[in-house]
Structures are given as C-alpha cells and as structure tokens.
C-alpha positions as CSV (number, residue, x, y, z in Angstrom):
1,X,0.0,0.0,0.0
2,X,2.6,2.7,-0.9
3,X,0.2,5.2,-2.4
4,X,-0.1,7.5,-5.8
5,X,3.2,9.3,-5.1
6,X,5.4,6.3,-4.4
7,X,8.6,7.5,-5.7
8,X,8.4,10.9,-5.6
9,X,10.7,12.8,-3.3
10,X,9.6,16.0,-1.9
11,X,11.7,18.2,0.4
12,X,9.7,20.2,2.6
13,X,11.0,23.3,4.7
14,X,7.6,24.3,6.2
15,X,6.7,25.9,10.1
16,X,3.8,24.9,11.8
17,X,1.1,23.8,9.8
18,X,0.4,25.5,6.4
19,X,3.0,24.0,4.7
20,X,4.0,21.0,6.6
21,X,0.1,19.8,5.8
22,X,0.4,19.9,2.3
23,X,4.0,17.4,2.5
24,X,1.8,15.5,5.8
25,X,-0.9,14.8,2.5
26,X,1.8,14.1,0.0
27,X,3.4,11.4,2.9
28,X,0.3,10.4,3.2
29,X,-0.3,9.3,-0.1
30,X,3.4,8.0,-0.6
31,X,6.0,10.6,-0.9
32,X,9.2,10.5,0.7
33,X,9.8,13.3,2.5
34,X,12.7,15.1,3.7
35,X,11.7,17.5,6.2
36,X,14.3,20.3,7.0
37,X,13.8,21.4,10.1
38,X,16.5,24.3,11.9
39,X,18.4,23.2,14.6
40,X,15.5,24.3,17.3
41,X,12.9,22.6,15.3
42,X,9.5,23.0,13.6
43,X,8.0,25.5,16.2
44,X,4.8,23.0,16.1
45,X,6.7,20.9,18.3
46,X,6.1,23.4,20.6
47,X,2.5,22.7,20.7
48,X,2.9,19.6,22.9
49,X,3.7,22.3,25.4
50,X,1.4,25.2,24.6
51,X,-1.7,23.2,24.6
52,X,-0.8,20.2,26.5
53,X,1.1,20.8,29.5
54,X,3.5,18.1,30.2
55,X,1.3,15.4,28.0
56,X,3.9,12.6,26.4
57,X,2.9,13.4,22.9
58,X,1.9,15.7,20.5
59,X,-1.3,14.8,18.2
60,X,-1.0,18.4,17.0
61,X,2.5,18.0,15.2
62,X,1.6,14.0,14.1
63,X,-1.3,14.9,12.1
64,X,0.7,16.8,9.6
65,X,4.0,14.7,10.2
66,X,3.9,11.5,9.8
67,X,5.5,9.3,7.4
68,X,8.4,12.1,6.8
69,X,12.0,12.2,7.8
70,X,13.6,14.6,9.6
71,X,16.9,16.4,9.0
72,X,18.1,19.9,10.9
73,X,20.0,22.1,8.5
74,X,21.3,25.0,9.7
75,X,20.6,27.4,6.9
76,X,22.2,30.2,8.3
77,X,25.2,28.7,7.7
78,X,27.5,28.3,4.3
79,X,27.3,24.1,4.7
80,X,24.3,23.8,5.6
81,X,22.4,26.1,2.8
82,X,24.8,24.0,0.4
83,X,23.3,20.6,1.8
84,X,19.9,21.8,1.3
85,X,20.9,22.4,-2.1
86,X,22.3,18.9,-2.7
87,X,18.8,18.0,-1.7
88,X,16.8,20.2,-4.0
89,X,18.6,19.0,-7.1
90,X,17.5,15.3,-6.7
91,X,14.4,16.2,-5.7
92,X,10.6,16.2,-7.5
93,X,8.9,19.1,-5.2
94,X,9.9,21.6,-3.1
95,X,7.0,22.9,-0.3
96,X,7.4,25.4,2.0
97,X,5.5,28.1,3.7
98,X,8.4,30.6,4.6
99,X,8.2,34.1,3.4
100,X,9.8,34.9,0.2
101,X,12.8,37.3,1.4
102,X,13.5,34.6,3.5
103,X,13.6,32.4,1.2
104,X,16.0,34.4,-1.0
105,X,18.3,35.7,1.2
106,X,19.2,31.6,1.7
107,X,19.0,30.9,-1.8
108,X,16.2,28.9,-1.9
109,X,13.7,31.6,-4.5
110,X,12.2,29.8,-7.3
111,X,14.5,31.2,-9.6
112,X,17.9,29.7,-8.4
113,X,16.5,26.6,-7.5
114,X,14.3,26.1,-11.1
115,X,17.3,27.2,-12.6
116,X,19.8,24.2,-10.5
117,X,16.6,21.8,-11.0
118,X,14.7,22.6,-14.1
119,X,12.2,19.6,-13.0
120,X,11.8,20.8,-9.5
121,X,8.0,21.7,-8.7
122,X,8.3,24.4,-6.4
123,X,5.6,25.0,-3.9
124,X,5.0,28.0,-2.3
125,X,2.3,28.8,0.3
126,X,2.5,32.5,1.5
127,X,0.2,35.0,3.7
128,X,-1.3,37.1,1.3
129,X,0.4,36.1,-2.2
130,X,3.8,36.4,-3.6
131,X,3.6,40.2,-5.3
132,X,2.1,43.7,-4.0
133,X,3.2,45.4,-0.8
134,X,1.9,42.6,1.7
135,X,3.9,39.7,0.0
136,X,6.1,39.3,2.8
137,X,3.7,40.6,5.6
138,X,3.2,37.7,8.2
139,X,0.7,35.6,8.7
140,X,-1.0,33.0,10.6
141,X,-4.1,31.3,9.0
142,X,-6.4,33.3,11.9
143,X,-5.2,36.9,9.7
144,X,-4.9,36.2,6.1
145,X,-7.4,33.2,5.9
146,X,-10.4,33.6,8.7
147,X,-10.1,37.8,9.6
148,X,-9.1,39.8,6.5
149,X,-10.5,37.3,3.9
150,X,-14.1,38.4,5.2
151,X,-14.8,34.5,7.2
152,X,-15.4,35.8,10.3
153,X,-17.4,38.7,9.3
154,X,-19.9,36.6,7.6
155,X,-20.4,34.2,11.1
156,X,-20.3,37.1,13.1
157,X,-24.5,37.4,14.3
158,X,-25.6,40.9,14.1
159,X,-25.2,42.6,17.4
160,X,-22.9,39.6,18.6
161,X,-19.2,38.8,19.1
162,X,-16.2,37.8,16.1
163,X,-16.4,34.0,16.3
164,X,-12.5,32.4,17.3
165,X,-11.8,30.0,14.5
166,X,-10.9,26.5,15.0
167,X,-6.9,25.2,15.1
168,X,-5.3,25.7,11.7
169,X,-8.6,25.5,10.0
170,X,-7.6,27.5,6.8
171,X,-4.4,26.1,7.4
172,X,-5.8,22.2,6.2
173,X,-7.9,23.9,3.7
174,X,-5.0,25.1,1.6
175,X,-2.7,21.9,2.6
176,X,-5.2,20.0,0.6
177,X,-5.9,21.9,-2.0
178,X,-2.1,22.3,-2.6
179,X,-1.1,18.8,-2.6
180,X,-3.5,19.1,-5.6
181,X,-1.9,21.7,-7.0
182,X,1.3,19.8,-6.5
183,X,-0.2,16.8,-8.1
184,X,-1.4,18.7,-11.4
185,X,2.0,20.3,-11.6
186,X,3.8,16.9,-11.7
187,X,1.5,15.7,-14.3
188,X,2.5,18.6,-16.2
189,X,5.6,18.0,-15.7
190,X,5.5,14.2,-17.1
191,X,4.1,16.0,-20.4
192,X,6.4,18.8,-20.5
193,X,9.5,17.7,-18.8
194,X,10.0,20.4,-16.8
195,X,8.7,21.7,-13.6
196,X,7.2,24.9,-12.1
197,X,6.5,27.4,-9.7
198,X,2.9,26.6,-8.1
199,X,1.5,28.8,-5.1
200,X,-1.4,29.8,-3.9
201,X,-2.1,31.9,-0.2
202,X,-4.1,32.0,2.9
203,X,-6.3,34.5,1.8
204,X,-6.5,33.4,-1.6
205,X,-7.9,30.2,0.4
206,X,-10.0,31.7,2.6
207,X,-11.5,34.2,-0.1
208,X,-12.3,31.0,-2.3
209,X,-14.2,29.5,0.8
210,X,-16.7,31.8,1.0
211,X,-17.2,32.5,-2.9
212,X,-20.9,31.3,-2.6
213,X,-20.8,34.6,-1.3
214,X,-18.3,37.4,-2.6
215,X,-19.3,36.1,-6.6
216,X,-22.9,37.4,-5.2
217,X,-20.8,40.4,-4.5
218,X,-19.4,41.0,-7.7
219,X,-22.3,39.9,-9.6
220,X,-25.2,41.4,-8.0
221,X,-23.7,43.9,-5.6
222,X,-25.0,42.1,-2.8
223,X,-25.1,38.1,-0.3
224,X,-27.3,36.9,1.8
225,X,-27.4,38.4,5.3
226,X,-25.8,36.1,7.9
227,X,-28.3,33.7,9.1
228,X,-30.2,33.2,12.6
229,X,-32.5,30.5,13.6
230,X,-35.5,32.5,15.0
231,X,-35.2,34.3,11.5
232,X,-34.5,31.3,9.1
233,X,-37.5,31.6,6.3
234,X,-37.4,28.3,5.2
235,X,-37.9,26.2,8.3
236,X,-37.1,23.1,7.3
237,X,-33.1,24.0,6.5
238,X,-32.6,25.2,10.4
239,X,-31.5,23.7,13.4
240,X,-33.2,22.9,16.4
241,X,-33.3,21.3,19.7
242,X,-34.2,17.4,21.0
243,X,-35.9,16.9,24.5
244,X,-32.2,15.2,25.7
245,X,-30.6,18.9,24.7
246,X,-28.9,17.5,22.1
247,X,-28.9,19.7,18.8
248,X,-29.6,18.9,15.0
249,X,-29.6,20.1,11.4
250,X,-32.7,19.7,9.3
251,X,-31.1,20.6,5.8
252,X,-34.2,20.5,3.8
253,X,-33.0,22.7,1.0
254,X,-35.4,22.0,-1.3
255,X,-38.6,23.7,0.9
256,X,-41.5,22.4,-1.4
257,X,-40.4,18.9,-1.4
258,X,-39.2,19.0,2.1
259,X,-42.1,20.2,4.3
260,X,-44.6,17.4,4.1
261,X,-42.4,15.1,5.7
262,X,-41.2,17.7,8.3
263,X,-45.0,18.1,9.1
264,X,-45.4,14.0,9.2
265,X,-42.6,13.7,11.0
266,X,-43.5,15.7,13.9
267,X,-46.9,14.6,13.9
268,X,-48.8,17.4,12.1
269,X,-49.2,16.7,8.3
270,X,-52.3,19.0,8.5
271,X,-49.9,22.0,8.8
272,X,-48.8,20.8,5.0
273,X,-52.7,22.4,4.1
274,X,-52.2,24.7,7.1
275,X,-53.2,28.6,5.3
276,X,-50.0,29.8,7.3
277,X,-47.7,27.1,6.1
278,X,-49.1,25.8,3.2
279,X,-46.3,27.4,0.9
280,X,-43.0,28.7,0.6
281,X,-43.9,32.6,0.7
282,X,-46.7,31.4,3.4
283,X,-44.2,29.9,5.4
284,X,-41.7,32.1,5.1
285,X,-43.8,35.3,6.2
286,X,-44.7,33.0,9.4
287,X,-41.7,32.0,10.3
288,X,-41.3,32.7,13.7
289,X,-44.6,31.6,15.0
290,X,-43.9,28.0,13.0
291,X,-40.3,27.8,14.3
292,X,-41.6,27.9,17.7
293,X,-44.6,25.1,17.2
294,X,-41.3,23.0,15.7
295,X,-39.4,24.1,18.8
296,X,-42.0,22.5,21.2
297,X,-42.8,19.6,19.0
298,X,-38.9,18.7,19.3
299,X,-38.5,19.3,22.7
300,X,-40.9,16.2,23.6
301,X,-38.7,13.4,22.4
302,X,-34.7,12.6,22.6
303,X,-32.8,12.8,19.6
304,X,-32.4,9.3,19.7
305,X,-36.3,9.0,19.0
306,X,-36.3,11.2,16.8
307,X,-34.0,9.8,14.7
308,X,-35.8,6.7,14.7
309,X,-38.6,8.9,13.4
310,X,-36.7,10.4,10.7
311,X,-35.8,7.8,9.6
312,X,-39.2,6.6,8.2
313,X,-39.1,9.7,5.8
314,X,-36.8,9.0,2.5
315,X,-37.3,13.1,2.2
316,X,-36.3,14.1,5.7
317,X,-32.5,14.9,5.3
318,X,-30.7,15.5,8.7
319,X,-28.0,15.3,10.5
320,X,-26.7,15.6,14.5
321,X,-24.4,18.5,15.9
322,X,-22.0,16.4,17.0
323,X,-19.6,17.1,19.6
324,X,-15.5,15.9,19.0
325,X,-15.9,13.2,21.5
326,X,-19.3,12.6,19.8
327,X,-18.0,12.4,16.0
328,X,-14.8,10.4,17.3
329,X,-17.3,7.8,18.0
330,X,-19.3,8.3,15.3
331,X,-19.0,4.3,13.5
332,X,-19.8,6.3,10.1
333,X,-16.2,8.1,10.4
334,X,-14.4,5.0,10.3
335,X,-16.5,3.5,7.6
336,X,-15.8,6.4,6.0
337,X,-12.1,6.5,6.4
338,X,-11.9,9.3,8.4
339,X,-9.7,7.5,10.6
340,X,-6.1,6.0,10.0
341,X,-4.0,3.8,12.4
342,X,-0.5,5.1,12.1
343,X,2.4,2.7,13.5
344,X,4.3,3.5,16.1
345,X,6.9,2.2,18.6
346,X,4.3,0.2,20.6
347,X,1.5,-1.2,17.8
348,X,-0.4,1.6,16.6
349,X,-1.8,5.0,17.0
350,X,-5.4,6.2,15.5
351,X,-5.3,9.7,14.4
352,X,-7.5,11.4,11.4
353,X,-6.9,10.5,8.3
354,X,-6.1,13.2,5.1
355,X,-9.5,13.5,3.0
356,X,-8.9,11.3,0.0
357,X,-9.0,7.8,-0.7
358,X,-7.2,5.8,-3.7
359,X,-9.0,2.7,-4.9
360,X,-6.7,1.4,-7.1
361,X,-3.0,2.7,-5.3
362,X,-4.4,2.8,-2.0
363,X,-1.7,4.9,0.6
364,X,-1.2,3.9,4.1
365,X,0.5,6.2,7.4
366,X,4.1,4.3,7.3
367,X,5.5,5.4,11.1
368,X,4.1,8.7,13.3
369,X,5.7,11.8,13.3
370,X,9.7,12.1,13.2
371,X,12.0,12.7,16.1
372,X,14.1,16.3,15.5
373,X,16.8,15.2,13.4
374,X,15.9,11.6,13.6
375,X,17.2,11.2,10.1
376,X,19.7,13.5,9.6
377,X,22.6,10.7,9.4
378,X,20.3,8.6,7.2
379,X,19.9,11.2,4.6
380,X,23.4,12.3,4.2
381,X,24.6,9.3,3.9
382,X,22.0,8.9,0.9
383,X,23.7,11.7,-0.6
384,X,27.1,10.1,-0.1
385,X,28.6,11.8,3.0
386,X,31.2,9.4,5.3
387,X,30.3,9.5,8.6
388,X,33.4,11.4,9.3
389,X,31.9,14.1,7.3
390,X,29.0,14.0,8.7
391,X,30.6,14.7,12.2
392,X,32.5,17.3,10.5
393,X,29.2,18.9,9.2
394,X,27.8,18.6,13.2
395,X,31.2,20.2,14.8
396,X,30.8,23.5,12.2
397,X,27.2,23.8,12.8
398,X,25.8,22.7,9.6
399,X,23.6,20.2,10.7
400,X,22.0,19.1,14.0
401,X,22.1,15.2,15.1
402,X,19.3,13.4,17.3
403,X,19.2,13.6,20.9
404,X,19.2,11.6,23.5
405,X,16.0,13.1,25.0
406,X,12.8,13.1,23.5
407,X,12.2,15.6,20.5
C-alpha cells in the first residue's frame, strides 16, 4: 500500500502547519519526505507544550508529520544552505511556507533553485500572495485566511461577538488543495519535462471559501445576510433542539419537497394544508410563529427517537451536531475512512486520516511523526557523506544530530 506518489521525493522546509500539511498529505499518499527542520525545530513541536502541558505526545505536530523524515539544517550557515541544495537537485517538489525574502536571502527563490533543478515543482504557500506590498507581511491562518478574507465577518450574528476560528482550520484547507496543485504540476511536468513554480495563499484560500458569497458580491452587488434560527425563512433547513438537549440540522434545502415530511414527522401533516404554512412565501412570512410550534414539538422526544422517526421519511434529510468526543465515536467516520492507524513504537496509533482515498494505489501512514533530526545521518549518507563528514558537518554547525531526549 505505498500510495499514488510512491517514488516521488519531496523536500519540505515548512513551520507549523500550512505547509507541513500539504508534504503531511503528499506522505500520506506515498512521498518520501525530507523535512528540514532548523536546529530548534518546527516551532509545532512546541505545541505539545502550549496546549498540552507536560502530555507525552503531540497529536498536533503528528497529524501533519507523519511518514516524513527529519533532518536539521542549519541554513544560516555556508554548509548547511549547500546541503539543502544537494537536496533540491535530486528532488521532485519543493513545499514550503516561509516568506519569500527569506527564502531568498538563503538561496532557496524559485528562480535559483528552477534554474539548479529545471524539474523541480516548487511549492510555495504564503500569507497574502507572492507580489504587492503585503507579500512578505506575516501571517497566521487566523489573519490572512479567517479575519481579513471576510470568514469571520460573515459568522459574526448581528449585534454579537467575532467567532474564534478553529486550530489551523484555513491552514488544512490550503494543505489539501495544494497537494492538488502539486499533483497537477507533476502531471504537467510528465508531459512537458519540466517543472514549475505553483503557489497559492491563505487568503486566496479563505476568499475562495466563501465565494458562494463574494461572486454574489461582484455579480449582483449584494449576499445573503448572515443567518439566525428565529429568523430562518425556510424552516425546514434550520436547526433545532431534541428533548435530551442534544442539537440537529434539518437541511431540507429544497422547501417544497421537504415540508410534508417535516410536518409528518413531527406529527402534524395537517400543517402541509395549514393557510399559514401551506407554501414557501406562506411559510416564510410566518416563520417565527412555525419555528416555535417545531421548537415545542422537538422538545418532547430525545434525539435518539427522533432519529428513529426520521428515519421513516426518505425526504427528511438531517443530520446531529456532534460534539469531538461525539463524531470520534461516530461508527460512520471509520467507515468512511476518516480514521487511520499510524504505527508507532508500541503497535499503533489512531489519528485522522487526510481526506482522500485511492481505490486502485491505496496509501497507508508508514511510522508517526519524526523525532528532531531523527534522520539527519540517514539522509546524508543517501547523498554520499562518510560519517566522518557528517561529524565534520555537526562540529561546524551545519547540521543538527538526534538527541538523546525526547524531540
């Protein structure tokens, strides 16, 4: 089970997750890759800290770095921008998320290393895009993909407080659509023989995401105002409350065809002839008094029941809010793959799988995340350094070996 991209080697230089998502998909599906890390290491390992205390591991960094090896190259230093150099000419892609001057200023821009590699795809993820005067402004996926792409405004109720996105939401987002960019670009490149500079941005990202509603926007000068249950006019694409106080969707888009089974479900399919309800405009203008008869008709049974209910309705599409321990547990997540077991030093490790499936090369996680450095001496000697110059390469700086303690 080796995956689509058996074979390919990708080096990644990427900082907490933006980038090192899009190689953690690549892994995923097969790649081999070399992640340079500097001699303190992806500041994601730091999140086993941050958010955990003194916890023993760190399910943050694993998601997105499994299946890679780990080498630290110092790139502030002559040897060790040379090494990473040595890398990038034998390699297939290059992904990373550090700003562009950065990037230049070790000689790692597109243009030296397409030049050294003329088959190299090079992958960039930025902020806010690689040209105009924020190309090299910082930025976290909360900034460029949830605030000033226009997310958060549109969840934000009227009257009520900016919603607080979710860890690294926008930065997933973009690590899988990249890993397709990445994937189109190497196709190209088995045509054309050559490879390419692909990138894309945060807010690029984010301001796709919500293009239901900025193409509104441009096209009509105008979106749909940010939702509210009490003010929903179609009732039966809302969400409401079970007698247990456990919440669910009725997504009953289509209100014409949708309706009658609301109104059998709940036990009142004379409201489908009701004057007040009897059609979309009817229901619509009534809105509030018919959410609140749905309101009390829910609160008289547990979700449990009423799924039991529901479920005698072909037309009454649903679903749960579902809580993470709730969707952990879910049986449908693992039949939908939505969970992997990774190996590990002691059997295996469940953790959440990347979102795509291969039915004819199918990929599996090949060891959890790497220890800093873990493969430092592994790689070089790849590359066909002696072990004396590898300790050479240590004593100067260059490059960082494992430690004895836990990375």
């Amino acid at each position: 089970m080796a995956g689509p991209m058996d074979g390919v080697r990708v080096v990644e230089l990427g900082v907490w997750i933006a980038g090192p998502a899009a190689g953690g998909i690549l892994a995923d599906w097969g790649a081999d890759v070399v992640k340079i890390e500097p001699p303190q290491g992806d500041p994601a390992r730091t999140f086993q800290r941050m958010l955990g205390g003194d916890m023993p591991n760190n399910p943050v960094f694993e998601l997105d770095n499994r299946s890679k090896r780990s080498i630290v190259i110092d790139l502030t230093v002559d040897e060790g921008r040379e090494l990473a150099l040595e890398l990038l000419d034998s390699a297939d892609v290059f992904v990373t998320n550090v700003r562009a001057d950065a990037l230049a200023r070790a000689g790692l821009d597109p243009e030296t290393l397409l030049t050294r590699n003329p088959r190299l795809v090079y992958g960039h993820i930025s902020g806010y895009g690689l040209e105009g005067p924020d190309a090299n402004r910082a930025a976290y996926d909360i900034a460029a993909f949830w605030a000033r792409s226009g997310i958060a405004h549109l969840l934000k109720p009227q009257g009520g407080a900016l919603p607080f996105q979710r860890g690294g939401m926008g930065d997933h987002s973009i690590g899988v659509q990249f890993a397709g960019a990445i994937s189109a670009a190497l196709l190209s490149r088995e045509r054309t023989g050559r490879g390419q500079l692909v990138s894309s941005s945060l807010l690029r990202q984010g301001v796709y995401t919500i293009g239901f509603d900025l193409n509104m926007v441009l096209g009509w000068g105008l979106h749909p105002s940010i939702g509210t249950r009490e003010t929903m006019g179609n009732v039966s694409i809302n969400n409401y409350t079970a007698g247990d106080e456990r919440q669910f969707w009725i997504v009953g888009l289509e209100g014409d065809r949708h309706w009658p089974p609301l109104t059998r479900c709940v036990g009142h399919p004379e409201w489908a002839d009701d004057p007040r309800f009897a059609t979309a405009r009817d229901r619509a203008i009534n809105a509030a008094e018919l959410i609140l008869l749905l309101d009390a008709e829910f609160a008289t049974r547990s979700l449990d029941e009423w799924a039991t209910i529901f479920e005698t309705e072909p037309d009454m599409f649903w679903a749960p809010v579902n809580t993470p321990e709730d969707i952990i547990n879910d049986p449908q997540l693992r039949h939908a793959g939505g969970l992997v077991e990774v190996p590990d030093e002691y059997g295996t490790t469940t953790m959440i799988a990347s979102p795509a499936d291969f039915h004819g090369t199918p990929w599996a996680p090949r060891w959890i995340a790497p220890k800093l450095a873990e493969h430092t001496e592994q790689i070089l000697t790849e590359i066909g350094r002696t072990a004396d110059q590898i300790a050479a390469l240590a004593a100067c700086g260059a490059i960082g070996l494992p430690q004895d303690e836990s990375s």
